[in-house]
N, C-alpha and C positions, 0 to 999 in steps of 0.2 A: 625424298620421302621422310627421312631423319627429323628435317626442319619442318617439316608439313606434321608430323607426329605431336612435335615439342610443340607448332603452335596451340594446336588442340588441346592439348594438354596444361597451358595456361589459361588460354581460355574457358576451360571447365574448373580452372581453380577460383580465375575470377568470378565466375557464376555461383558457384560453392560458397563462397565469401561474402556477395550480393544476398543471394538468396539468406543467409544465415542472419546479418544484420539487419534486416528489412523487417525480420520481426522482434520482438519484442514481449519479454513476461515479467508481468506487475503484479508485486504479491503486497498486499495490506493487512496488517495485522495489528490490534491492540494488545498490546504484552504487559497487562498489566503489572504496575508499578516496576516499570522498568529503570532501576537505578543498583546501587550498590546492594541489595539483598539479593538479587542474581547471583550466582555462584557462577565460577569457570566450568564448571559441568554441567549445569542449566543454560552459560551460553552457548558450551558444543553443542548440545539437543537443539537449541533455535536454531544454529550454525545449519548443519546437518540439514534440518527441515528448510531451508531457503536456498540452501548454496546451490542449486541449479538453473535458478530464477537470476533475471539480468536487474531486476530495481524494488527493493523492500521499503515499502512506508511505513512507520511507524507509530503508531500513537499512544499516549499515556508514557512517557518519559518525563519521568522522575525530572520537577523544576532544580532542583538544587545541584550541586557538582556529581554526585552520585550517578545521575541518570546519563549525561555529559563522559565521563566516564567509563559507563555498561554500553553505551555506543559503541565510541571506539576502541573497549577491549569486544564487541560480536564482532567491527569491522576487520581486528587482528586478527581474529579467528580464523574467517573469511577467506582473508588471504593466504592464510597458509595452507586452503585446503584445493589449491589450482587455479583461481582465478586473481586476480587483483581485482580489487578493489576502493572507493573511495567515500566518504561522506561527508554530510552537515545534518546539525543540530541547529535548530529554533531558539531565538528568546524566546524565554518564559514565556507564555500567554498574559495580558493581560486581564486577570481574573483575581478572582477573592483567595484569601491563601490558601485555601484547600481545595479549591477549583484549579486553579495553573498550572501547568503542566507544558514539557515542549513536545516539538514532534521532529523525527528524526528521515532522513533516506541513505540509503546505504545501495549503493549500483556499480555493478562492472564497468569498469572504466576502456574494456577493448574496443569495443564502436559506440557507448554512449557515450558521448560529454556535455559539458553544461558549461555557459558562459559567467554565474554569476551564482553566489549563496546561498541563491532564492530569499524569501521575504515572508513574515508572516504581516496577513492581509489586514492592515490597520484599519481601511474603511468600515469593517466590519467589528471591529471590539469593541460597540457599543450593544450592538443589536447580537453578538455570539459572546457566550461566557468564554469559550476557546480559540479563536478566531485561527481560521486556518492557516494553514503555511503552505506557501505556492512557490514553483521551482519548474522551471524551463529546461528540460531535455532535448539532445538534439541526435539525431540518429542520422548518420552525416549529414546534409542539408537539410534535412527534416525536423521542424520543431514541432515539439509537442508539452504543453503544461500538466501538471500535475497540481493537484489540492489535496493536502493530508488535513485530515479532517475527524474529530471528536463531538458531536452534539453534549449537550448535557443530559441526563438521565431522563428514562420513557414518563417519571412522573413531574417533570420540568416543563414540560413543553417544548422536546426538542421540535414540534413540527414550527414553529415561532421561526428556528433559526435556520431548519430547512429553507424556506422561504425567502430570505434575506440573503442566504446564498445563493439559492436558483436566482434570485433578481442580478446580484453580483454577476456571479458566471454569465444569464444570457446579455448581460450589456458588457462585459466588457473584453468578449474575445470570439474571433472568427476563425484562429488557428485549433488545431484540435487539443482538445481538454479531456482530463479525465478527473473522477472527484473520487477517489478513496479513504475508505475510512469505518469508523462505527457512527450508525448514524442514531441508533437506537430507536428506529422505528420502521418496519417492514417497509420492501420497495413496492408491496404491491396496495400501499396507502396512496391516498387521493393529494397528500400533500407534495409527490413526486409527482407529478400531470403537469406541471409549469414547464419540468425537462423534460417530461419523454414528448412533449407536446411539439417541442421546438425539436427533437430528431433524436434527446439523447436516450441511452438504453441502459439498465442494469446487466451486471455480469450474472446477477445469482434469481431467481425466482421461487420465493418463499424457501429458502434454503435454511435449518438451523446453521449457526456458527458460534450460539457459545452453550458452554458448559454446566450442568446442574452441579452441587454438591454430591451426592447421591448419583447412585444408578440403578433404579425402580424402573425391574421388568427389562433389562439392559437397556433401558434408554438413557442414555447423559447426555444427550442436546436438549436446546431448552429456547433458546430465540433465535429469528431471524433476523438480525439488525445488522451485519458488517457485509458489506461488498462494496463495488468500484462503479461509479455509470462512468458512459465513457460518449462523445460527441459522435456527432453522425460522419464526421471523417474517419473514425478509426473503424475498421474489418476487427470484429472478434474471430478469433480462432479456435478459442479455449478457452475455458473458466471454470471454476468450484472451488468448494471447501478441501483446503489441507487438512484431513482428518486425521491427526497423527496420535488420537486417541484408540482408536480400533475396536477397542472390548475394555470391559467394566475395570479388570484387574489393573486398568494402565488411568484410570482416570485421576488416582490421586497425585501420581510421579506429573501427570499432563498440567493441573492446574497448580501446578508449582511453577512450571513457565507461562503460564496464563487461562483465565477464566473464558476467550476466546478461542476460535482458532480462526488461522489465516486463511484469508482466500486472494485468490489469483486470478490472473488474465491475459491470457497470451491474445497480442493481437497489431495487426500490420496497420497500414494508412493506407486509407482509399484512395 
């Protein structure tokens, strides 16, 4: 009876453990000018806001050592607050000098790992002022890519480099994808019809995610441009905006760690 007890009792730890790593939450956030003007108590507040989340994208990291730096002093943070974790930074974008900029991921290293530094995607640094950076997660035998991803501004034409990307992505992968980032142009625009065409889906639906100066009539959202699509292999589970502003009084402490806020996506493979 003893042995018959203990089996069961391993076998629900195994299931426990299965069940837990099968899914997965992707938080994407531009944190503007993220480099050495960060304070260690502007990165606890980031800290804090993420640490329960298994994989943070980053974008708008500071091109010079500063930014390289504000990484991996969030990733120390990170770790001191129960999890381990690990990261990589981007070369610079190839861009004009005050377009460039890298992008960073920072993920629990207990059932994710990655085979390789990932790559910012050179085919594309002609046709994107940012060109993304791509990076291969693996959830035990399960791979899955990521794209951290920065358009140029709503009066650039980022739908130019939407484009260039949807072409990218649908030719050059069948494992499941997800695109994260600020794309500075609502997902419920015509120029996202290339992916949702071919299966894939947005996390967020006309949702704001950044921040006015002001807060007229207690509103301090202001656009809808930052969320994650994600391939027609991954199960969403969950998704929205990390609103970690709440009310007017916290809006100027909030845009001192960024003029967006982060949003997320819990979600399994089909």
């Amino acid at each position: 009876m003893l042995k018959k007890l203990l089996f069961l009792f391993f076998v629900t730890i195994r299931l426990t453990v299965f069940s837990q790593t099968e899914e997965v939450k992707l938080v994407s956030w531009n944190i503007r000018d993220f480099g050495k003007t960060k304070s260690s108590e502007e990165l606890n507040s980031i800290a804090e806001i993420v640490k329960t989340y298994d994989i943070i994208a980053i974008q708008e990291v500071v091109a010079g050592y500063g930014g390289a730096q504000a990484v991996a002093k969030l990733s120390d943070i990170l770790n001191r607050k129960g999890s381990k974790w690990d990261y990589v930074i981007s070369n610079p974008t190839n861009s004009s000098k005050y377009v460039t900029e890298r992008y960073a991921f920072i993920w629990k290293t207990k059932h994710i790992k990655i085979k390789n530094r990932g790559r910012l995607v050179k085919e594309l640094d002609i046709e994107i002022d940012r060109e993304p950076f791509l990076l291969d997660f693996y959830l035990g035998k399960e791979k899955f890519t990521v794209l951290n991803f920065h358009s140029r501004p709503y009066n650039r034409d980022p739908e130019t480099e939407i484009k260039a990307l949807s072409k990218f992505v649908l030719n050059s992968f069948s494992t499941p994808v997800l695109i994260a980032g600020d794309f500075n142009v609502n997902e419920k625009e015509v120029v996202f019809n290339q992916l949702k065409n071919r299966g894939y889906n947005a996390t967020l639906s006309n949702k704001k995610t950044t921040l006015k100066r002001t807060c007229p009539n207690g509103n301090y959202l202001n656009h809808a441009i930052d969320n994650i699509f994600y391939s027609k292999q991954i199960k969403k589970l969950d998704g929205n905006v990390l609103d970690f502003i709440k009310a007017c009084n916290n809006l100027e402490a909030g845009r001192n760690l960024s003029d967006h806020l982060p949003v997320f996506l819990k979600f399994s493979m089909n």
